[in-house]
N, C-alpha and C positions, 0 to 999 in steps of 0.2 A: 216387870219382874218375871222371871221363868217360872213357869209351872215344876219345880226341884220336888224330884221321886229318889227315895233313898230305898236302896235293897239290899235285905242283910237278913238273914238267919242262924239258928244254933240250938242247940240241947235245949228242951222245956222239959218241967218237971211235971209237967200236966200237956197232953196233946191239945185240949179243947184250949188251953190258957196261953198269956205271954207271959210268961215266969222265966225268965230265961235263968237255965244255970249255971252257965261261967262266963257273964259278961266278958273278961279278959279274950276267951276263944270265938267271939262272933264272928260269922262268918260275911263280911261286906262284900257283898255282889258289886257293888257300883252306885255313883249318881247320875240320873236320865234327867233329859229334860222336858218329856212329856210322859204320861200314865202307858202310853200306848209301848215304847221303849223299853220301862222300866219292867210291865206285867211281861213281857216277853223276855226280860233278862231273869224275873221272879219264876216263872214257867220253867225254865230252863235248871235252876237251882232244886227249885223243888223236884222236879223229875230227876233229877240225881240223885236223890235221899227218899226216891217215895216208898221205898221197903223200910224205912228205920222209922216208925211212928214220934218219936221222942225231938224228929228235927223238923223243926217249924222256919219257913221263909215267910217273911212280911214286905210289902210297901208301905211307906211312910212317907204322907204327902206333905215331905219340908214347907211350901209354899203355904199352907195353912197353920203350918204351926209359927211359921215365923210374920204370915200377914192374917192374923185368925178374922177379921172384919171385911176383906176381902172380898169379891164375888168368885 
């Protein structure tokens, strides 16, 4: 199975949190298929919004959530 990195960001209603506030407007960067890919496409997003404190980028390492027992 792929190592699947999901990256997507959007409005939070707390900078420190993931609360995101308008599910409907998230912003999905892409799916990589390794961490190293994916933080460089995350890198890239975030640096476009790093004056607006309220938009938060994440990685989401799909591959754990979907094989959680996995090494």
């Amino acid at each position: 199975m792929s190592k699947l990195h999901l990256v997507f960001g959007g409005r939070v209603s707390d900078p420190q949190g993931l609360d995101f506030v308008d599910l409907s407007n998230l912003d999905v960067v892409g799916l990589f298929p390794d961490y190293k890919s994916a933080e460089k496409a995350w890198r890239a997003a975030a640096q476009r919004t790093v004056d607006d404190a309220e938009m938060k980028y994440v990685v989401v390492h799909l591959h754990k959530l979907l094989q959680p027992d996995a090494a």
